[in-house]
Each structure stands twice: as C-alpha cells, then as structure tokens.
Residue frames relative to the residue before (quaternion, step in Angstrom):
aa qw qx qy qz dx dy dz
X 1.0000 0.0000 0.0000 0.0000 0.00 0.00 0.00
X 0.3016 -0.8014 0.4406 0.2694 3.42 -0.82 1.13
X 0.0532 -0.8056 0.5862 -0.0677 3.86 -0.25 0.96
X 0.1631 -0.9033 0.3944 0.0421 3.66 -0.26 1.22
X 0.2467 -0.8250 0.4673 0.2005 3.73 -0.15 1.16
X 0.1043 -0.7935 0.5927 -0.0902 3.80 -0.57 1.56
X 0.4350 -0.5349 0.6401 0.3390 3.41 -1.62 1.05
X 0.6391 0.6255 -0.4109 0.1770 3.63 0.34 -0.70
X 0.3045 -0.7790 0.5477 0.0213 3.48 0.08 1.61
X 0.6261 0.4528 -0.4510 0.4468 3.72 0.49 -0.36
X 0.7434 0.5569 -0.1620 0.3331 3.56 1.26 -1.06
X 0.4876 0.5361 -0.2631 0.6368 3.23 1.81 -1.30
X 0.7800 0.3129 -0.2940 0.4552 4.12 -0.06 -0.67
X 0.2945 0.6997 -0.5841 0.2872 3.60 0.38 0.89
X 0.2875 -0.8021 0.5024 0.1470 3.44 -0.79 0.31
X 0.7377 0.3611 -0.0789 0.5649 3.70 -0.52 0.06
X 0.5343 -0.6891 0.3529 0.3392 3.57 -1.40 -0.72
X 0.3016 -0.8606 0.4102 -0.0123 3.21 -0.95 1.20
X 0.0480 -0.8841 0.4648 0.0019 3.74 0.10 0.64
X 0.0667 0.6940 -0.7169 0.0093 3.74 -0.02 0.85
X 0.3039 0.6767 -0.6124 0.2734 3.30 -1.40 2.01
X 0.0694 -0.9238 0.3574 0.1186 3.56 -0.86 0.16
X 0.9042 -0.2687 -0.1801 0.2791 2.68 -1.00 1.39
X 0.7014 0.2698 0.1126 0.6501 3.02 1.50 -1.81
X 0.6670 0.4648 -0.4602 0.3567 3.54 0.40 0.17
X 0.3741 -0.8746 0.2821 0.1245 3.33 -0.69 1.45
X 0.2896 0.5419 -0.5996 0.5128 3.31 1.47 1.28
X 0.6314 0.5033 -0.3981 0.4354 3.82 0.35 -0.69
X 0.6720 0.5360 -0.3664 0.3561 3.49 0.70 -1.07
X 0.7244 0.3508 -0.2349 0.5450 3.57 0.99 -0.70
X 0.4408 0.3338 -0.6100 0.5675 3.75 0.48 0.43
X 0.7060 0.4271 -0.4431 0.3504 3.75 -0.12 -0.84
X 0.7517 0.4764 -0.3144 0.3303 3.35 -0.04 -0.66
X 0.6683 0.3485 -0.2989 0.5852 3.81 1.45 -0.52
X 0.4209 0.6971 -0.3623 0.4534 3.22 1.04 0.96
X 0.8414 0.2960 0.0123 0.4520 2.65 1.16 -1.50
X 0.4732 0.5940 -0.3620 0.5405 2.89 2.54 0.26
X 0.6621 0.5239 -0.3052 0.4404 3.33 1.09 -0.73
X 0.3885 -0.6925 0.4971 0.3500 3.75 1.48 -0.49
X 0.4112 0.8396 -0.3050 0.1815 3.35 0.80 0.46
X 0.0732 0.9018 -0.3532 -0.2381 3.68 -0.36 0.33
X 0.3649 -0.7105 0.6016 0.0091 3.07 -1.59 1.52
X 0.2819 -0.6890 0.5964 0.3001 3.45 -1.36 -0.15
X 0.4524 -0.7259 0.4754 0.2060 3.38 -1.34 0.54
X 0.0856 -0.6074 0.7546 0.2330 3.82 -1.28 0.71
X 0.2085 0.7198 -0.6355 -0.1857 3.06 -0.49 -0.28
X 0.3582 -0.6052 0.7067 -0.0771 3.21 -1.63 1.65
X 0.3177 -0.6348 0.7036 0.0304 3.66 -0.71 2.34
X 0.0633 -0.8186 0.5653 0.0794 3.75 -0.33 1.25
X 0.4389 0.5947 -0.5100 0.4399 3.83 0.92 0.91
X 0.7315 0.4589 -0.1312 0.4870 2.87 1.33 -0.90
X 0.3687 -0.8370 0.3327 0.2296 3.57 1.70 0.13
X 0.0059 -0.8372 0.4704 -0.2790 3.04 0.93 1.38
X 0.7752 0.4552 -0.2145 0.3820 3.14 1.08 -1.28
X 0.4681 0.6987 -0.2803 0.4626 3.64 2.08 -0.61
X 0.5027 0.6589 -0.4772 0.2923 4.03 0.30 0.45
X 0.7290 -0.3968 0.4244 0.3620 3.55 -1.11 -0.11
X 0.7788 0.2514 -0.1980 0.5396 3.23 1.29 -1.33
X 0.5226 0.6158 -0.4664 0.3608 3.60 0.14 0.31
X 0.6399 0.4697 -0.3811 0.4739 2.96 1.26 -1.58
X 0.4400 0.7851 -0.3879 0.1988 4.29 0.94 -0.98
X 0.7258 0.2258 0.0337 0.6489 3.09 1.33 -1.42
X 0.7180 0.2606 -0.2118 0.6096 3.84 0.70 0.01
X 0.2122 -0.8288 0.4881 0.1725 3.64 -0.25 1.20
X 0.5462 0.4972 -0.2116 0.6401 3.66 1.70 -0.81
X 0.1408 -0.7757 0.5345 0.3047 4.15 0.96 -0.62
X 0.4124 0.6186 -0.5973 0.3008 3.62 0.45 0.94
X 0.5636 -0.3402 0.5866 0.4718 3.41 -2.09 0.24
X 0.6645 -0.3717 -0.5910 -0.2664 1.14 -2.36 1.06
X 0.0696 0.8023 -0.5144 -0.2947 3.59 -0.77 -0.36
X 0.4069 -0.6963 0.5549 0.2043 3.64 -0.73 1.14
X 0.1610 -0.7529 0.6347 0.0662 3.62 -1.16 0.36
X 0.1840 0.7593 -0.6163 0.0988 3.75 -0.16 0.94
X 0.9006 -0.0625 -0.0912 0.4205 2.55 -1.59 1.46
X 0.7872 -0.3329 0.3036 0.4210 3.74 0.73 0.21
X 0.4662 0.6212 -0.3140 0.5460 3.60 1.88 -0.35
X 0.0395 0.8207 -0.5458 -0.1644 3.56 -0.34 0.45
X 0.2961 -0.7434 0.5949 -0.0763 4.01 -0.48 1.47
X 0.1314 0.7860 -0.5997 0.0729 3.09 -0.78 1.37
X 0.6325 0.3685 -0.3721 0.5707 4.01 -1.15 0.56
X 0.5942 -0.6552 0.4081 0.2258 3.11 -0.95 1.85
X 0.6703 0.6458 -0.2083 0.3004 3.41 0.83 -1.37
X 0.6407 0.5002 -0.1690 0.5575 3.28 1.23 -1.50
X 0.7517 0.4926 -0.2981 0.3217 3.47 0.90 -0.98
X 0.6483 0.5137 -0.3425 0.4455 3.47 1.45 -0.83
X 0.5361 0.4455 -0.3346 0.6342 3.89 1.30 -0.39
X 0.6230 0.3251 -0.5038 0.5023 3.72 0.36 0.66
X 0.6589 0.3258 -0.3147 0.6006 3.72 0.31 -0.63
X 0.8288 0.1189 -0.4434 0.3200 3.65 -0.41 0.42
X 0.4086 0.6225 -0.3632 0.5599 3.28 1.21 0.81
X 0.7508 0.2290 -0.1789 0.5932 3.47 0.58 -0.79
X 0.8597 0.1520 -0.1144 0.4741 3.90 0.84 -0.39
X 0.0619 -0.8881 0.4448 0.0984 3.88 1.67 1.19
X 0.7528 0.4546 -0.2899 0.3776 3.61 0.85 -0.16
X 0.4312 -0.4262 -0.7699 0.1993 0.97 -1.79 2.48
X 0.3098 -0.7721 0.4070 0.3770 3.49 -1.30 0.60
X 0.5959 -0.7010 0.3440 0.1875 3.37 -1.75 0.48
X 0.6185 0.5704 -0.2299 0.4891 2.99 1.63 0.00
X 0.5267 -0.4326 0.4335 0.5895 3.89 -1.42 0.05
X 0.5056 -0.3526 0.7284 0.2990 3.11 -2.22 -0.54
X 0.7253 0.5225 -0.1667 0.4161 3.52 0.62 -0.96
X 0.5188 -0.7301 0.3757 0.2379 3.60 -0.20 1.40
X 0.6902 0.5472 -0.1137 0.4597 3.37 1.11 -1.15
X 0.6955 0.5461 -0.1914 0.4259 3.18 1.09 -1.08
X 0.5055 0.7389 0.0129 0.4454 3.01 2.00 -1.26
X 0.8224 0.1430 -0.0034 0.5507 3.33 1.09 -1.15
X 0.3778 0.4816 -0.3639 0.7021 3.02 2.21 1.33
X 0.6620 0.4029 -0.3545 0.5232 3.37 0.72 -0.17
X 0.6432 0.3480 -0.3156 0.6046 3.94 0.98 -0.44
X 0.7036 0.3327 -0.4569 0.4308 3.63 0.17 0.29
X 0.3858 0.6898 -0.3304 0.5160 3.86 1.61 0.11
X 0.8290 0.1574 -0.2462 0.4768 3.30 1.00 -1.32
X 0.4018 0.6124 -0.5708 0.3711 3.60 1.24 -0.18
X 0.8070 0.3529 -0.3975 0.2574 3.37 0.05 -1.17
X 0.4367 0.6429 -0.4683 0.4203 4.06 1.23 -0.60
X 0.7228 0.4327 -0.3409 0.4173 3.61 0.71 -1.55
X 0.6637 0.4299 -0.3698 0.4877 4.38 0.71 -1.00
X 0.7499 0.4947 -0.2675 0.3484 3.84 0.69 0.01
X 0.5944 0.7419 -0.2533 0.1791 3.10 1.97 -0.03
X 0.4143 0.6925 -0.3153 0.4994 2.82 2.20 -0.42
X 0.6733 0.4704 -0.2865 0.4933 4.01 0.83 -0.54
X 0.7306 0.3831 -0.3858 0.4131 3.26 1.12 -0.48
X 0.4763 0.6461 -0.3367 0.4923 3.83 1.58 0.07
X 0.5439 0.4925 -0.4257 0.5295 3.66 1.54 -0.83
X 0.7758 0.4978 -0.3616 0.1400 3.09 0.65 -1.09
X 0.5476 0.7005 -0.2289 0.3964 3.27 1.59 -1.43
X 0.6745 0.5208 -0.2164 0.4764 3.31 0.92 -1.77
X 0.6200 0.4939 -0.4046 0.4560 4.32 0.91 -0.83
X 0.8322 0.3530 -0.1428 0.4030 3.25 0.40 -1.52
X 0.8635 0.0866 -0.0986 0.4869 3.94 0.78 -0.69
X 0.8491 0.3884 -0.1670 0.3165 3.75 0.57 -0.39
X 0.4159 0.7987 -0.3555 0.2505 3.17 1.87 -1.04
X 0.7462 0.4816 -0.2208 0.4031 3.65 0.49 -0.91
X 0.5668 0.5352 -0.1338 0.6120 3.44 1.34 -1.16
X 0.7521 0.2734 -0.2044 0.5637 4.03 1.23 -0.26
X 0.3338 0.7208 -0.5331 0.2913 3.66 1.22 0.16
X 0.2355 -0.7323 0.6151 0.1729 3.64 -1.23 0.48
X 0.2236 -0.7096 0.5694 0.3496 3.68 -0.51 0.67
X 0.7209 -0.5287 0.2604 0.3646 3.97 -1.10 0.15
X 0.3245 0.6576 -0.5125 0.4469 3.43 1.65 0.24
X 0.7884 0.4655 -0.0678 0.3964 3.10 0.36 -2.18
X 0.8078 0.4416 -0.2063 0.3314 3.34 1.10 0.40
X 0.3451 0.6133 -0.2695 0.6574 2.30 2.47 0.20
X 0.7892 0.2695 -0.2761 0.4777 3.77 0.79 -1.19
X 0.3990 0.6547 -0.3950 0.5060 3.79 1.60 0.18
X 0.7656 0.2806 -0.2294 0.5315 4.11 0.74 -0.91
X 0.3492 0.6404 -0.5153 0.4499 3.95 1.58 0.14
X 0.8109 0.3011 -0.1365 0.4828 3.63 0.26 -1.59
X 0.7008 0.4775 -0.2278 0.4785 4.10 0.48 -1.20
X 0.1385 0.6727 -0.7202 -0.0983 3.39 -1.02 1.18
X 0.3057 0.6771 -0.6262 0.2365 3.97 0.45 0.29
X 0.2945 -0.8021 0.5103 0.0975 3.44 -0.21 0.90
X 0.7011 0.2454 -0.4213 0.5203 3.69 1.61 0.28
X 0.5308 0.5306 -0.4758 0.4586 3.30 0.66 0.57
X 0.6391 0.5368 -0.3989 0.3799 3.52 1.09 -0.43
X 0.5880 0.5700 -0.1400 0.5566 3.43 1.53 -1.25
X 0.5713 0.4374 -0.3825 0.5796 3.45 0.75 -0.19
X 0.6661 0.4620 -0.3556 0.4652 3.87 0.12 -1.12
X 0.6746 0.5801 -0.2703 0.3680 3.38 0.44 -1.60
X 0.7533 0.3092 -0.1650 0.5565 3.65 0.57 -0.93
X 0.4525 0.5965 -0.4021 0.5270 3.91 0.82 -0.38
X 0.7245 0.5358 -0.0744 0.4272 3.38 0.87 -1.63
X 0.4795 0.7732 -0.2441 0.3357 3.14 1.06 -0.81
X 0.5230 -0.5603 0.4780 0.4291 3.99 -1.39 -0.04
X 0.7674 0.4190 -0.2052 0.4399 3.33 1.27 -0.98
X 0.5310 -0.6120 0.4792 0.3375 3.69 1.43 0.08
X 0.5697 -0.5644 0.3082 0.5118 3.39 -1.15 -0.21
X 0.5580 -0.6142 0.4308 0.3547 3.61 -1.15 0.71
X 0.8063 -0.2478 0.4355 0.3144 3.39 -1.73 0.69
X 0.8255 0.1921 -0.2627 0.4612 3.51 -0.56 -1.36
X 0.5766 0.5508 -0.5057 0.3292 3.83 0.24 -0.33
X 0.7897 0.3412 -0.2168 0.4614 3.82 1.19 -1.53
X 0.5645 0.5543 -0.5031 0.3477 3.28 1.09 0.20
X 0.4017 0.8214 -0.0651 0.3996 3.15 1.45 -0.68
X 0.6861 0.5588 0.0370 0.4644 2.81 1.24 -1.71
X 0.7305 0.4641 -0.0526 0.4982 3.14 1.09 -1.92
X 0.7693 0.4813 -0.1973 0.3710 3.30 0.98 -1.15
X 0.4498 0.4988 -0.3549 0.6504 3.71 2.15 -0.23
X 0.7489 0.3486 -0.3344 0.4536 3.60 -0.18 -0.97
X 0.6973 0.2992 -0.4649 0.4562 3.97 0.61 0.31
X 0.4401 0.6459 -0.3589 0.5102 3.35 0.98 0.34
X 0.6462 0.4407 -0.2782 0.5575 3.78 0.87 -1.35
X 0.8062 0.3887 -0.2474 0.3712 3.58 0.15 -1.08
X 0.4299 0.6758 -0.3990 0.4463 3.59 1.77 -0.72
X 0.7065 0.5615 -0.1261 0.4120 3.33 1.13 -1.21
X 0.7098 0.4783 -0.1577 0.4925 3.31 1.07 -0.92
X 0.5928 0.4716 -0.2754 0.5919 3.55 1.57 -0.82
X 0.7322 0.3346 -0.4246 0.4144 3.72 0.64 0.19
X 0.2182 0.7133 -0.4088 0.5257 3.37 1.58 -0.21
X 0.8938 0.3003 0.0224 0.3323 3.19 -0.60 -1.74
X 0.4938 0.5999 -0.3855 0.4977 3.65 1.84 0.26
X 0.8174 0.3092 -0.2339 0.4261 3.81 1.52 -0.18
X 0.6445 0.3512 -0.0918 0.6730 3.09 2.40 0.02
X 0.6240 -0.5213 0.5054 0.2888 3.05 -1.64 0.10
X 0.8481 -0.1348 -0.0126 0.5122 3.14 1.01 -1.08
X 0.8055 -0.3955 -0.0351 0.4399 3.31 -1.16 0.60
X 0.7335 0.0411 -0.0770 0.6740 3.49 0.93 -0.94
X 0.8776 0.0825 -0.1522 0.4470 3.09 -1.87 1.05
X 0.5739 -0.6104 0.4328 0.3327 3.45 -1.41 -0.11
X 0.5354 0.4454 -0.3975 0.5975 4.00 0.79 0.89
X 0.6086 -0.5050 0.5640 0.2378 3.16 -1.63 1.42
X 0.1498 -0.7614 0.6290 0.0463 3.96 -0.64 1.56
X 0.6233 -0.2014 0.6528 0.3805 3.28 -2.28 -0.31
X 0.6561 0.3468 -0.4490 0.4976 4.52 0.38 -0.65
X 0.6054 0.4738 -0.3952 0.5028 4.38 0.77 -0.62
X 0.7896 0.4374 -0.2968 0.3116 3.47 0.56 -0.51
X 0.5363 0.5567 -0.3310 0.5412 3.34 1.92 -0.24
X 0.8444 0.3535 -0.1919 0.3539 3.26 0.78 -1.30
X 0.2487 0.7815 -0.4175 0.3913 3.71 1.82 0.37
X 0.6965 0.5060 -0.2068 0.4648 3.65 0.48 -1.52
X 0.6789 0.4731 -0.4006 0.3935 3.70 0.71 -1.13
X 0.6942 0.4272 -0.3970 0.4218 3.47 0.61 -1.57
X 0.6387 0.6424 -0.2955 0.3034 3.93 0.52 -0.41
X 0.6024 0.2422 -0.2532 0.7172 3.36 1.06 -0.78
X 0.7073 0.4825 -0.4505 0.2528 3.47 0.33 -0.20
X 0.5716 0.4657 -0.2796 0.6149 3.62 1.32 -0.38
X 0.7411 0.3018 -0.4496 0.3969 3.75 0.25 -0.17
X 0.5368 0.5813 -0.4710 0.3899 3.36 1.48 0.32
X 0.6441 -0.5841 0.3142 0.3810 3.29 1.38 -0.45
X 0.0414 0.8792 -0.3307 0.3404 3.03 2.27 0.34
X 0.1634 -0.8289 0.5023 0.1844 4.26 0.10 0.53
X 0.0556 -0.8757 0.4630 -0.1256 3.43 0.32 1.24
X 0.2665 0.6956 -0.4914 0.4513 3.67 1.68 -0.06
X 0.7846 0.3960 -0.3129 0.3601 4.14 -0.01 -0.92
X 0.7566 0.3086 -0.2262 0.5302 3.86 1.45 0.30
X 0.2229 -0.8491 0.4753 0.0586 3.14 0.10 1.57
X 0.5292 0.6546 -0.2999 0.4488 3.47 1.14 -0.96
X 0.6501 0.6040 -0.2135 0.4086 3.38 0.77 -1.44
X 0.6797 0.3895 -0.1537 0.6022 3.58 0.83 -1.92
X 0.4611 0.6128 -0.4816 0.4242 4.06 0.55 0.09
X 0.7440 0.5231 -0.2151 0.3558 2.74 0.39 -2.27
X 0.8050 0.4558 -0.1825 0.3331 3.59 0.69 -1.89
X 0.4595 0.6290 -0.3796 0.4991 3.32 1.56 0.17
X 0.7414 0.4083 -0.3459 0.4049 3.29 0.18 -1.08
X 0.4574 0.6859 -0.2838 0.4898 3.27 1.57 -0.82
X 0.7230 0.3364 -0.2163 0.5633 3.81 0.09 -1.25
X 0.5399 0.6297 -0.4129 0.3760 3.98 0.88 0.03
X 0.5215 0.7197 -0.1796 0.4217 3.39 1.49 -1.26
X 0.2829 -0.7730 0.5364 0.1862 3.65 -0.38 1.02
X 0.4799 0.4979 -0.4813 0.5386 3.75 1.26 0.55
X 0.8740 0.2501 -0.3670 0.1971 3.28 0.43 -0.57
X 0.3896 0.8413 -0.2099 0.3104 3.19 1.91 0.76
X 0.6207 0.5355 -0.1587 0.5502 2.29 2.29 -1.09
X 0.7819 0.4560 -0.0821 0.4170 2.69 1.08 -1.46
X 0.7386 0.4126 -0.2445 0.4738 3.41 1.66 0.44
X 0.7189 0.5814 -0.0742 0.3737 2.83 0.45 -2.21
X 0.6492 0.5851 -0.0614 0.4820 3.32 1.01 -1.50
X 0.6637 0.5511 -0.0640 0.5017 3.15 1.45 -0.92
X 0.7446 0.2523 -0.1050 0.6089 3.49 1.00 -0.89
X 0.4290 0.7350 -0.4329 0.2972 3.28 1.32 -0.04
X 0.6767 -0.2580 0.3550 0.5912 2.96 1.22 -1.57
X 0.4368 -0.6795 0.4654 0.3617 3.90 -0.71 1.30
X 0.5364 -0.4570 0.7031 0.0957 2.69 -1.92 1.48
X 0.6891 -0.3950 0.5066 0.3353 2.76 -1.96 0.72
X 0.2567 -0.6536 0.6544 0.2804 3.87 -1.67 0.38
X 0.3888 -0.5099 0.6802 0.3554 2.84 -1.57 0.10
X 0.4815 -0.7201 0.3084 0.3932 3.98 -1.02 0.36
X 0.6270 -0.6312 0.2517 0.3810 3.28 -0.59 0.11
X 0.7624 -0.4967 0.0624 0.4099 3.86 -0.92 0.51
X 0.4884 0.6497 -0.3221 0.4854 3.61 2.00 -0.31
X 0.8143 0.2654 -0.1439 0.4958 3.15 0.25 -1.73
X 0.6143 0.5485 -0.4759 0.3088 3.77 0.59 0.30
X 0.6042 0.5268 -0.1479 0.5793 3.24 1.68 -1.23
C-alpha cells in the first residue's frame, strides 16, 4: 500500500477525510464513487488540473508524481487510486466491495492491476483525441514542471504532448490498439455476468467505470461492445455514481482552498 511520509505538518494533522482530485480525472472518479458507496464523509481539494493547480511545491509535499488522487486520513497520507480503494474498504468494509470468494477476489485485483498498467494509454488517448492542446506546456511551465517531477514517464509524456508535433503516432496507435484489447476482454467477461468479476457490483466496476467514461467522451468508438455499454449503464444508474460523478462533470463544484491558502 502506497502511504506517503510528508514534512508537511499542516497536511499530516488533518483530521477526518480528505480527497485532493479533479473533477474529470478518472482515478478521482473511482475514489469518489467508493465513497459514496460507503456513504461516507470526506472533504474536497479540488485541484482544476488545466489550470495546474496540481504543479506547486505543496502538492508535490504530499504527491511525489503531483497527480490526483491523494486521500488523506486522519493524517495518513495514501496515494494511487488502487491502493486507496483497498484502504477504504479495508478500513470501512461496509457494504463490502469485494467477492467472498477467494478466486473471484484475486480476479478482481488483477482487473485493477491491469486498469492501473494501462493508464498511461488511456492519457495518450484522451490527450490525441480531446485535451492534448488544452494540456500543452509552454517552456516556462516546463522548466518549473521538471523543478518538482522526477517520474521520468510523466516527464516524456509532457515533453512530447508539449511538443510542435504533439504526441507521435506510434505512442496513440499503441494506445488504441491496448485499450481495444482491455475492453475486448471485459466484453467477454460481461457475456456470462453482469459484472466484471463474480455476480456483485466490485472495487474491479469501480476502477474500470471512469475509463469507459473519459474514454467515450473522448470519442473512444464503443458502438462494437454492447455488453460493455449495458454494463456502464446500469452503472451510471447507481446513486453513487451520480454523486460521485455526474454531478461532478456536470459542472465544478465549489473548492475547498488549497494546502497554502487554507493553512
């Protein structure tokens, strides 16, 4: 579990629960939504990452990579969607999110491993078809972007994203040709079940929810997996994922401020 040791006393002495994420980014969407299965309450940071909120000194304090999400309990700071949803149903099992069924169980964590090793393809994908321009860095912002960021793919990703030529061909072809592969997978999955693993709404539906979502409003051709578009209905039916979405992309919610100007 990824748990992150910070100098950042204002951050470590939070109470309660804390979620710095934003709006659209579909690791947030699944911390939100097992939130809102568990009925829990949390507070929002939200960080407008077009606007590079998330690019400061203090973000980077408690987010060594500065990406969404990172959850803050009780002063624990928890980072990587994955690690975080196996903390909240661990630390709060009601209702739990997992099988009963050993097997099923260690199909459902290889469900979310693979969402988490594929996420970088689903960012080629978003960034080719709907955001890339709207995320370009000019060479200021990439100078104070390689000050804080040592993830050497995330830097190489920006850098070329950034670029005159954008991101290159082989990377989104790449991109397209895994992510029909994931869902190829999931649409046969979902030819003998409702949902991905076993016969109860999992922690593997709540990872993979967010992808098909940003991935269809990117324009993502989802017309060749009926199963899939079934599945993500009944899903979008769920009064978690209204809250913990819909509501959300509708239109930005109010922030809470950020770890400077609150402290």
């Amino acid at each position: 579990m990824t748990i992150i040791e910070s100098t950042n006393k204002k951050a470590t002495e939070l109470k309660g629960i804390h979620l710095y994420h934003y709006r659209k980014s579909n690791c947030s969407m699944r911390v939100r939504i097992a939130l809102e299965e568990k009925k829990l309450p949390w507070t929002s940071h939200h960080l407008d990452l077009r606007r590079a909120e998330n690019v400061t000194k203090d973000y980077f304090s408690i987010h060594p990579k500065g990406l969404v999400p990172t959850l803050i309990h009780d002063g624990v700071i928890h980072i990587e969607s994955t690690d975080i949803l196996k903390h909240l149903d661990k630390t709060f099992p009601k209702p739990c999110l997992q099988p009963t069924n050993d097997e099923e169980k260690k199909s459902m964590w290889n469900w979310m491993g693979l969402a988490a090793d594929n996420h970088i393809h689903v960012k080629a994908y978003m960034f080719a078809h709907q955001i890339g321009a709207s995320m370009s860095k000019t060479d200021k912002e990439l100078s104070e972007y390689y000050k804080l960021q040592d993830n050497t793919e995330l830097l190489k990703f920006h850098a070329e994203n950034s670029s005159a030529e954008g991101l290159s061909k082989k990377r989104i072809s790449i991109a397209i040709e895994t992510l029909h592969d994931c869902f190829s997978s999931i649409e046969r999955q979902l030819d003998m079940q409702n949902w991905i693993v076993g016969s109860a709404f999992s922690l593997a539906d709540i990872t993979w929810i967010p992808l098909f979502i940003t991935l269809k409003n990117a324009g993502f051709p989802f017309s060749g997996y009926p199963n899939t578009t079934k599945w993500a209905a009944m899903i979008e039916s769920r009064p978690s994922f209204h809250k913990a979405v819909t509501e959300w992309i509708k239109e930005p919610q109010e922030s809470t401020k950020t770890l400077t100007e609150k402290y």
